[in-house]
C-alpha positions as CSV (number, residue, x, y, z in Angstrom):
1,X,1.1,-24.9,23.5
2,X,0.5,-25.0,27.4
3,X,2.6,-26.8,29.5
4,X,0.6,-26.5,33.1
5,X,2.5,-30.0,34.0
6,X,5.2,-28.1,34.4
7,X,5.4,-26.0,38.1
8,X,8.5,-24.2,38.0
9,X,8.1,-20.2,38.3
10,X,11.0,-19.5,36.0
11,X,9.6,-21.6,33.5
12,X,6.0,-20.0,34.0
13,X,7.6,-16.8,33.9
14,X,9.0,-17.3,30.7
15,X,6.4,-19.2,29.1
16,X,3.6,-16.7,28.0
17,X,6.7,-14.5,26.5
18,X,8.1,-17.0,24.5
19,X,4.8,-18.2,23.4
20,X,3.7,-15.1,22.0
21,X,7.8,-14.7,20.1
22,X,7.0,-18.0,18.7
23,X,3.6,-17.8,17.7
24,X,4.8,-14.2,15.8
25,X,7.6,-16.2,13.7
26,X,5.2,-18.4,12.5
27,X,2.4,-15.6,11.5
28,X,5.0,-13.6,9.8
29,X,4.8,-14.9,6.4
30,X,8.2,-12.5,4.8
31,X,11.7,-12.4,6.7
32,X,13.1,-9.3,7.3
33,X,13.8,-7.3,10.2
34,X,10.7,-7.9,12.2
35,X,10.9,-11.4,11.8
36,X,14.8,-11.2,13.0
37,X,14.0,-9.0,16.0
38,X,11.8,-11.6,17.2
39,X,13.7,-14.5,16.7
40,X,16.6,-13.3,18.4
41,X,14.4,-11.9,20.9
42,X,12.9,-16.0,21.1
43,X,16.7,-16.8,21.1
44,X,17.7,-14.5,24.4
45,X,14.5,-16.1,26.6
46,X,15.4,-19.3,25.7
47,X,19.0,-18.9,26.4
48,X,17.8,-17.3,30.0
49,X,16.2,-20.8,30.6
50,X,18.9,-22.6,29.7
51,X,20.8,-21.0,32.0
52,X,19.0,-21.3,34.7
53,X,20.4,-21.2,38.2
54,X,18.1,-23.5,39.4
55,X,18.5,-26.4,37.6
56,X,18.4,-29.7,38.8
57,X,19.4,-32.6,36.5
58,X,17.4,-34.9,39.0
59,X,14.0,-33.3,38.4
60,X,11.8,-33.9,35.2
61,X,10.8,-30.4,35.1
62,X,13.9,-29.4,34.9
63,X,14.5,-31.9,32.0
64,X,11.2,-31.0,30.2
65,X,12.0,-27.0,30.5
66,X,15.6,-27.5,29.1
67,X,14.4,-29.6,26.2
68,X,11.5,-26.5,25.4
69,X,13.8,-24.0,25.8
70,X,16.8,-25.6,23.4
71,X,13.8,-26.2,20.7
72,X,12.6,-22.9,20.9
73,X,16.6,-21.7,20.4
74,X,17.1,-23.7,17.5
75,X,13.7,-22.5,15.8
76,X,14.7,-19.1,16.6
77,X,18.0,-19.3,15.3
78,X,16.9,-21.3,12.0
79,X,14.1,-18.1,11.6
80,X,17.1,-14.9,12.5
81,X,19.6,-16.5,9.5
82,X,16.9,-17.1,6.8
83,X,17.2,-14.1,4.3
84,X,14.5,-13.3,1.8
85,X,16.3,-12.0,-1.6
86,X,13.8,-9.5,-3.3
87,X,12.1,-10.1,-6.6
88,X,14.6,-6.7,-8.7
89,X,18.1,-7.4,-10.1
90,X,20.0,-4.9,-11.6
91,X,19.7,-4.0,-15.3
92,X,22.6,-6.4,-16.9
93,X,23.2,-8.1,-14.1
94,X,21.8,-11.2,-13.0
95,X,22.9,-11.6,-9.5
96,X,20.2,-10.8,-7.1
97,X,20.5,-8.2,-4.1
98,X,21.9,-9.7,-1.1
């Protein structure tokens, strides 16, 4: 998604990087430790947005970059705890590899 309404340069510093995180989670069709490096790699840019020094509760850019930013967390940290169990058990036992 482009957001060019938006004319902050933190935000449009931050943008293309967490564009590219995001649009890697959702190409990745397995978990595993790809998918978790880039999510909490997605999950560190965001937080750096959200804790921006320049932020002004009185401008809408401000508002529109938080609300980005705190979706792309919570995306990032739903795709870092999903775990894929693999398809082999143990001979005898039932319980799948964890």
């Amino acid at each position: 998604m482009a957001y060019e309404n938006i004319k902050c340069r933190i935000f449009k510093g931050w943008e293309s990087d967490m564009n590219i995180l995001a649009a890697g989670l959702g190409g990745l069709c397995r978990g595993g430790v790809e998918k978790t490096r880039l999510a909490d790699k997605l999950r560190l840019e965001a937080d750096s947005l959200l804790a921006c020094p320049d932020y002004d509760d009185k401008i809408q850019d401000c508002g529109n970059c938080r609300a980005i930013a705190a979706r792309r967390k919570c995306r990032a940290e739903l795709n870092s705890k999903k775990k894929i169990r693999p398809a082999l058990y143990l001979a005898g036992n039932r319980e799948y590899f964890k």
